[in-house]
LUMFI-604890 format. One line per field, with one value per residue (C-alpha): residue number from 1; residue in three letters; x, y, z. Coordinates in steps of 0.001 Angstrom, whole numbers, plus 500000, padded with zeros to 6 digits. Each point is the difference from the previous one (the first is absolute). Layout:
<atoms>
i c(NUM / ...)
aa c(ALA / ...)
u c(X / ...)
v c(Y / ...)
w c(Z / ...)
</atoms>
This chain:
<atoms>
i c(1 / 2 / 3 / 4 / 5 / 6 / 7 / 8 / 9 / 10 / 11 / 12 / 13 / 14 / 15 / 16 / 17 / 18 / 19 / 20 / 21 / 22 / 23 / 24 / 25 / 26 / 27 / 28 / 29 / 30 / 31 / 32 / 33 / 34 / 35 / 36 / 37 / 38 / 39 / 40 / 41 / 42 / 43 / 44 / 45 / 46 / 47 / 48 / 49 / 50 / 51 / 52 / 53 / 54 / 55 / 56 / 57 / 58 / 59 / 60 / 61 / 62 / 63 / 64 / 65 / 66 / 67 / 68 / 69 / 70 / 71 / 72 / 73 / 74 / 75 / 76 / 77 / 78 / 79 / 80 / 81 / 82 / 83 / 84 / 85 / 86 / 87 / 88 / 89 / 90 / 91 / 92 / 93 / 94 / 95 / 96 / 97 / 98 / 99 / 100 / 101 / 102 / 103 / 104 / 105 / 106 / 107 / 108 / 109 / 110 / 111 / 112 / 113 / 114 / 115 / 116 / 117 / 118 / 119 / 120 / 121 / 122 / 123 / 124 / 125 / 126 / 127 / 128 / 129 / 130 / 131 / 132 / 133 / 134 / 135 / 136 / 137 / 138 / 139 / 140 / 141 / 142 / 143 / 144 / 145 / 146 / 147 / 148 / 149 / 150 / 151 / 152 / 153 / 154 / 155 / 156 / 157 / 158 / 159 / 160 / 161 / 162 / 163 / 164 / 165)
aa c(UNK / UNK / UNK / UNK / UNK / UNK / UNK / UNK / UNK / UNK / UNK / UNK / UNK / UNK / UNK / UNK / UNK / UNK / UNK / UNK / UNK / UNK / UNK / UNK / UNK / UNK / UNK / UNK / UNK / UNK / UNK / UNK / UNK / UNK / UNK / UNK / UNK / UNK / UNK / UNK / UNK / UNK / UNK / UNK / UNK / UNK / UNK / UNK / UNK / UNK / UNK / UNK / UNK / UNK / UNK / UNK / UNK / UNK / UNK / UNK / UNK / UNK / UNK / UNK / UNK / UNK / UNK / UNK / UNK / UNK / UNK / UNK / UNK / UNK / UNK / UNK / UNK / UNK / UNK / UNK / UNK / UNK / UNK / UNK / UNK / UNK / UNK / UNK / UNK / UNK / UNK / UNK / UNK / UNK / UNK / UNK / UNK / UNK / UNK / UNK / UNK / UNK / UNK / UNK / UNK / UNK / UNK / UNK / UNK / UNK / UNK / UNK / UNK / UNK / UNK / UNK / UNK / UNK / UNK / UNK / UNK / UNK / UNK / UNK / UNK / UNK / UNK / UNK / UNK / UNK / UNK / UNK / UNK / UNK / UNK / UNK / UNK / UNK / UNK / UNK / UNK / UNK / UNK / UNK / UNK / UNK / UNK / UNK / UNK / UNK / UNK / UNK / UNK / UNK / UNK / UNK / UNK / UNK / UNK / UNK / UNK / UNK / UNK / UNK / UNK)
u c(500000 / 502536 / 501331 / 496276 / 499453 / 503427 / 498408 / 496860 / 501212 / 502738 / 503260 / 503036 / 500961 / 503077 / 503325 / 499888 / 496289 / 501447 / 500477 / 496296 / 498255 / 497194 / 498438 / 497931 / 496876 / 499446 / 502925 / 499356 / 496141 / 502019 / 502516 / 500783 / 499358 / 496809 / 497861 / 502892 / 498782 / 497943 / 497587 / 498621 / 496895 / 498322 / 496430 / 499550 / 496650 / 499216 / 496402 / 501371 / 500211 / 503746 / 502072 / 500165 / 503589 / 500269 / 503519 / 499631 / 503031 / 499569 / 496367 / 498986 / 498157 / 499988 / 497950 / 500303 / 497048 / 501131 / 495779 / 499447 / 503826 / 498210 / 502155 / 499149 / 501475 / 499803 / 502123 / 499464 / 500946 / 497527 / 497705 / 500432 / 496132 / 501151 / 496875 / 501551 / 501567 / 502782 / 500795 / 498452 / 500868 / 502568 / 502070 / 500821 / 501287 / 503836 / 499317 / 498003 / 503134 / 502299 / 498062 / 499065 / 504261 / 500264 / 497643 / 502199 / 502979 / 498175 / 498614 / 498207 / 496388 / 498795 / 502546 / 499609 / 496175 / 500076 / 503112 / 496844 / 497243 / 501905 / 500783 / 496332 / 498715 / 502828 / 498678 / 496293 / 500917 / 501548 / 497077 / 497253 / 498240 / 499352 / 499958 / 498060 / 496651 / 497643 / 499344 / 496276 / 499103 / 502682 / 500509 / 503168 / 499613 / 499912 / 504018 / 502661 / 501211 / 495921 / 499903 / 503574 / 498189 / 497086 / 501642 / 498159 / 501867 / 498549 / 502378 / 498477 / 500696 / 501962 / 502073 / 500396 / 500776 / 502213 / 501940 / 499994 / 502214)
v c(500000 / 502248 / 500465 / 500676 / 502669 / 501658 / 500169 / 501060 / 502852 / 500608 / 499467 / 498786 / 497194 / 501119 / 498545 / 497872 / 498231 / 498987 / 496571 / 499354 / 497078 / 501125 / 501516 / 502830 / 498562 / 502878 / 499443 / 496342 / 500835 / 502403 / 497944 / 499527 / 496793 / 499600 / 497852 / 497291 / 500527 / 497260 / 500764 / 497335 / 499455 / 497552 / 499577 / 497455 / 500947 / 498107 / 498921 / 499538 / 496555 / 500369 / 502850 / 502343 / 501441 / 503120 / 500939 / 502809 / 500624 / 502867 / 500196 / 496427 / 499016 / 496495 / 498256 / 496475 / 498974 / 496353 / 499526 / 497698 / 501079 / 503056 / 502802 / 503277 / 502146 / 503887 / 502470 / 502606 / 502620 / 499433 / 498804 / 502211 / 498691 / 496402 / 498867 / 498057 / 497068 / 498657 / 496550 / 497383 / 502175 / 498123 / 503040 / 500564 / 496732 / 500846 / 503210 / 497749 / 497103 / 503298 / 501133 / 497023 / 499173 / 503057 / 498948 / 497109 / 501542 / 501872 / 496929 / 496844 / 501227 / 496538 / 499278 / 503596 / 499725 / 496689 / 501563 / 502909 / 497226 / 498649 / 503175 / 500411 / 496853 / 500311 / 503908 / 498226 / 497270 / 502181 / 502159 / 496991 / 499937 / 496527 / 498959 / 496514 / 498810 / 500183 / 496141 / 501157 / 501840 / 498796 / 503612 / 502093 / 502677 / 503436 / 500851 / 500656 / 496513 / 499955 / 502793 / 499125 / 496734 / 501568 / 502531 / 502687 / 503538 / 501541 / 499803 / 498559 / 501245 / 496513 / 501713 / 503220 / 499573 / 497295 / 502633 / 503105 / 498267)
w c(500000 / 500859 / 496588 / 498540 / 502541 / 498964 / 496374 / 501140 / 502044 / 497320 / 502386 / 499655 / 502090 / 502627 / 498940 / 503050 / 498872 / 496587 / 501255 / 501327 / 498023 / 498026 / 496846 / 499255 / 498905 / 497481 / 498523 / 499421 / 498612 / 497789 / 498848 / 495981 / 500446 / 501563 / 497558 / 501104 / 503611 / 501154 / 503210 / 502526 / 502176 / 501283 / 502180 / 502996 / 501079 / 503229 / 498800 / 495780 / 498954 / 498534 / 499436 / 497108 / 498417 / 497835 / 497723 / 498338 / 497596 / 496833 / 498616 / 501500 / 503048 / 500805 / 503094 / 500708 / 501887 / 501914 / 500369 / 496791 / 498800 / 498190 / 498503 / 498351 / 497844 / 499194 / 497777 / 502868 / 497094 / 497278 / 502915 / 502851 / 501438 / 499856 / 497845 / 497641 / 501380 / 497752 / 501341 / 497995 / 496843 / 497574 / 499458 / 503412 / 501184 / 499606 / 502594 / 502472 / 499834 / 500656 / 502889 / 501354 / 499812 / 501700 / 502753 / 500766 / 500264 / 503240 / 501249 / 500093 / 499821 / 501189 / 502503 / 501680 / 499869 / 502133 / 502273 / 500524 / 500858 / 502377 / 501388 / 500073 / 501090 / 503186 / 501317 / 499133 / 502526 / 502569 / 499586 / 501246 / 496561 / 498406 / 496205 / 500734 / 499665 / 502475 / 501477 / 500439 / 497018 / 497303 / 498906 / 499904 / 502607 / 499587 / 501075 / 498484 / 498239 / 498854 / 498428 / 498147 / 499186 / 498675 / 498030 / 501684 / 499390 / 503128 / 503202 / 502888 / 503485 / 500919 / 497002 / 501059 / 503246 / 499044 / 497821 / 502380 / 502759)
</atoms>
């Protein structure tokens, strides 16, 4: 950060900060070689049935959705709304192998997603909330692990209690 705020402010760094770590991040997003820059996300949501990546790298968005293995695909520049979603066209199947490579070389989408669930189903444990059946009424109660199961997108409070320690 410290760099960044130097550039925002429009300082020069003292001779004895020149070896701090660091970037400023406007000088990165202005960089000459920008469209070579690949950006990373990626969603966990306690109550999502499997996580979500983004890379965005140039004009392309790409989103790897680990529910049903579904990807999209937008050329954010000719389609700034995102309403045309490029994936299953033929003509784009070179760009989703590139950003798909470049998703790997960030990480194992599936291995990181069940590292998260884990996570998840620990905190759920420590938290008292239950994913099983209940012996009585065969149904999946309404916690935490039931809503996973369900697929429901709405957090329970087993969830967000469970996530606010």
């Amino acid at each position: 950060m410290f760099p960044t705020v130097l550039d925002v402010l429009n300082i020069t760094a003292d001779e004895s900060d020149h070896d701090l770590p660091g970037s400023s991040l406007i000088a990165v997003s202005g960089s000459a070689n920008n469209a070579d820059r690949v950006a990373f996300s990626e969603y966990h949501g306690p109550s999502s049935t499997a996580a979500s990546y983004l890379i965005r790298k140039g004009r392309w968005k790409y989103v790897r959705h680990l529910f049903g293995d579904d990807v999209q695909l937008f050329d954010i520049e000719a389609d700034p709304d995102e309403l045309h979603d490029l994936a299953l066209d033929p003509g784009s199947q070179d760009v989703l192998r590139e950003l798909d490579t470049a998703l790997g070389s960030v990480l194992n989408p599936v291995e990181a997603d069940d590292r998260i669930r884990i996570e998840q189903r620990t905190l759920l444990g420590e938290s008292g909330a239950s994913g099983a059946a209940s012996p009585a009424t065969g149904k999946l109660p309404r916690t935490a692990m039931g809503t996973i199961a369900r697929g429901w997108t709405v957090p329970t409070p087993e969830i967000m209690d469970a996530i606010s320690r």
